[in-house]
Backbone bond lengths (Angstrom), bond angles and torsions (degrees), N, CA, C in turn:
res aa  C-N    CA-C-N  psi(-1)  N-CA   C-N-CA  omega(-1)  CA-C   N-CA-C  phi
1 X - - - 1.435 - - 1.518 111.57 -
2 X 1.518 124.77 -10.60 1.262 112.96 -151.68 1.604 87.17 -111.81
3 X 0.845 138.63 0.14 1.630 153.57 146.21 1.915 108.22 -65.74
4 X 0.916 122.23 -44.24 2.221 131.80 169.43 1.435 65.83 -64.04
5 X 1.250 123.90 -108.00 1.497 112.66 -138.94 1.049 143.35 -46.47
6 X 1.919 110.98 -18.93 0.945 106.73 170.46 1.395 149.97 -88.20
7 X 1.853 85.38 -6.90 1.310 120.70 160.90 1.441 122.70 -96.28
8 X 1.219 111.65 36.50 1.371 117.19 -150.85 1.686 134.30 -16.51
9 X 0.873 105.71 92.48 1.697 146.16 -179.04 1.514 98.56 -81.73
10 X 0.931 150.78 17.02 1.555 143.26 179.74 1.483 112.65 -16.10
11 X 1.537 112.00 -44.60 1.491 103.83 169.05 1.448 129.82 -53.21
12 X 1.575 96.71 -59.06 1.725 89.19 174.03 1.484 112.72 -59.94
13 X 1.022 126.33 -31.38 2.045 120.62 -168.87 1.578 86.61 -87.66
14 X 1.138 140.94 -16.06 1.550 121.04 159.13 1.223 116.86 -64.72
15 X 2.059 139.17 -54.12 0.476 152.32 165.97 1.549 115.51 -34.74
16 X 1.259 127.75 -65.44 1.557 135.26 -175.82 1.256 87.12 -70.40
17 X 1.511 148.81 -33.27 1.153 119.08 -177.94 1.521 123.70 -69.27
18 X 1.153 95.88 -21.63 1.660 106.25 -169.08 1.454 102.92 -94.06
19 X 1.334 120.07 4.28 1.632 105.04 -178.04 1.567 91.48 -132.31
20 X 1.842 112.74 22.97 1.347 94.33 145.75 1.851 110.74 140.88
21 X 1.612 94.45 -22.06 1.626 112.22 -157.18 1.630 91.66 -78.96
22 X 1.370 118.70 131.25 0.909 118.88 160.63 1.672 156.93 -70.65
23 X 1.275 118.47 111.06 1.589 140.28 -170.09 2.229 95.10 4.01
24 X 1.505 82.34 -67.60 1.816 95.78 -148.98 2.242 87.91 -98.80
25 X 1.634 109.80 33.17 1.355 83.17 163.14 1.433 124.77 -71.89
26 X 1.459 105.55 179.42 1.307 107.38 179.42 1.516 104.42 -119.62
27 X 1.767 110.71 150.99 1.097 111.88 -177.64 1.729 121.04 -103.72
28 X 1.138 110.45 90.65 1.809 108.18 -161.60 1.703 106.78 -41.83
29 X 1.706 123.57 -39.96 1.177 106.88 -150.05 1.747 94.38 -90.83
30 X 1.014 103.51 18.61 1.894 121.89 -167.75 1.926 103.82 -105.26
31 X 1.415 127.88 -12.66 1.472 130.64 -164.57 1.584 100.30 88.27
32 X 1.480 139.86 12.88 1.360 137.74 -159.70 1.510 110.02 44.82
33 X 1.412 99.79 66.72 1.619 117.35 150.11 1.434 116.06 -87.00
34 X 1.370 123.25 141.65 1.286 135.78 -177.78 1.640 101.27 -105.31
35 X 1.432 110.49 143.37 1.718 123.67 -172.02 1.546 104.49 -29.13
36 X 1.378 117.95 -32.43 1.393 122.72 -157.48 1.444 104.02 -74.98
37 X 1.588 100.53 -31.30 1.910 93.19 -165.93 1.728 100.72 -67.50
38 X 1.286 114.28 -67.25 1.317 95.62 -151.14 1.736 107.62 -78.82
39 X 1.227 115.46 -2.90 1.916 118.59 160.71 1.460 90.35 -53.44
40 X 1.291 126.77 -83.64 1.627 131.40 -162.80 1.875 107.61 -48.92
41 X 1.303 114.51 -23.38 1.144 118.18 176.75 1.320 141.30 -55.21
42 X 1.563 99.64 -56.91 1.317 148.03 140.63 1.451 128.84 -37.92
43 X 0.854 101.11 -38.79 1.858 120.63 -167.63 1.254 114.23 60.14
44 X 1.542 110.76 71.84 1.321 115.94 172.66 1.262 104.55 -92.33
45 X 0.796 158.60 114.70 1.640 140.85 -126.53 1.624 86.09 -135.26
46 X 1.311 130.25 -43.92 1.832 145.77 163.17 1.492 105.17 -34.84
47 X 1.632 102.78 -66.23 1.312 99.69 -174.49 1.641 111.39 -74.56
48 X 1.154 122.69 -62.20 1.378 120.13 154.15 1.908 130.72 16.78
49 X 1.680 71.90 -49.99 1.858 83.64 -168.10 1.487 95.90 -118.68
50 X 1.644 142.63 48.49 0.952 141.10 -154.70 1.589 93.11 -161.38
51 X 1.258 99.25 -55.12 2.220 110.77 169.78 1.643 97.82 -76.37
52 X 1.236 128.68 -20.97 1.350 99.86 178.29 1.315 116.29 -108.93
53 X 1.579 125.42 12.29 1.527 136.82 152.75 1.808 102.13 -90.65
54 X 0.886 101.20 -4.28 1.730 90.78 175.94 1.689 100.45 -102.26
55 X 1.440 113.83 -1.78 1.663 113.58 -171.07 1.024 112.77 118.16
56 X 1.499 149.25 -36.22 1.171 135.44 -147.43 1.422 121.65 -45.08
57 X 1.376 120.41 162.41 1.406 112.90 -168.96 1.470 109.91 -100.34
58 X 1.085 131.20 122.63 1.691 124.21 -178.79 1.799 102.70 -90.54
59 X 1.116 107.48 1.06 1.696 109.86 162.09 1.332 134.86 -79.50
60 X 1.739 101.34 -20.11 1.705 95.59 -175.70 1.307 124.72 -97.89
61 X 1.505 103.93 159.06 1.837 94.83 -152.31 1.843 83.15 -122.66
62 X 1.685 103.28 166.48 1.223 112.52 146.03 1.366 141.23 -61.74
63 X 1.127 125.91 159.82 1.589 99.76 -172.53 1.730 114.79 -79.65
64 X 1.692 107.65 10.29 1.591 105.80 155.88 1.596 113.06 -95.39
65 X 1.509 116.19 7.41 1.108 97.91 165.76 2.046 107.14 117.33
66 X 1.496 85.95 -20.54 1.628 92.04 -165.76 1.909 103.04 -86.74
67 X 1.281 82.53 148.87 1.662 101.82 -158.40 2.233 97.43 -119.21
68 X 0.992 81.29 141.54 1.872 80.28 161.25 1.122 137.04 -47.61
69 X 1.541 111.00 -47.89 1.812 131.96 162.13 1.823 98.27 -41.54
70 X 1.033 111.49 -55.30 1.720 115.38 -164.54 1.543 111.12 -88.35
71 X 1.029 134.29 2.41 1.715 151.91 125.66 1.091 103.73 -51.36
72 X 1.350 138.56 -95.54 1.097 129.37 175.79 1.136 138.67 -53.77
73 X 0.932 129.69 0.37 1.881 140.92 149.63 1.904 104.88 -71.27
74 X 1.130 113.16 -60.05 1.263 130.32 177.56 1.374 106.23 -28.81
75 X 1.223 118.57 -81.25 1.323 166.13 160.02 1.863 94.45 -16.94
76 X 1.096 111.04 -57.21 1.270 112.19 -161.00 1.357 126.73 86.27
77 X 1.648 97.59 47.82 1.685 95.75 -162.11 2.161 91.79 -114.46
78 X 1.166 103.47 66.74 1.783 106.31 -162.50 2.019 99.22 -60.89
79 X 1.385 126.93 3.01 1.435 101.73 170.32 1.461 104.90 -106.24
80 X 1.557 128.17 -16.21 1.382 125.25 157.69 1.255 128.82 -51.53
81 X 1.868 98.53 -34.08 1.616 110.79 -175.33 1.974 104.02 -62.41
């Protein structure tokens, strides 16, 4: 899933969401990024606003600390920010 999001695919991460996969998982082979980081990364700005009406958490960080908000600042994505 963390490949849909990062290509933002909203369909497929709608789909796995709805048959069960959870909003704020984490992706081990990703550093435990959650759908949100690399959507916000990217500037999927669709999916973006699609994980965060389903809940997503704009609080959780990697274990260096990096958060979705700060991807998308990075990034230069200022309507995600």
């Amino acid at each position: 899933m963390w490949r849909a999001a990062d290509g933002g695919d909203a369909q497929a991460v709608a789909a796995w969401l709805d048959e069960g996969g959870g909003v704020d998982a984490r992706c081990a082979e990703q550093y435990g990024e959650t759908l949100l980081m690399p959507a916000a990364l990217g500037g999927q700005e669709v999916l973006v606003r699609m994980l965060l009406r389903r809940g997503a958490s704009v609080n959780l960080q990697k274990p260096d600390g990096f958060t979705a908000l700060m991807g998308a600042a990075i990034a230069g994505h200022p309507t995600i920010v």
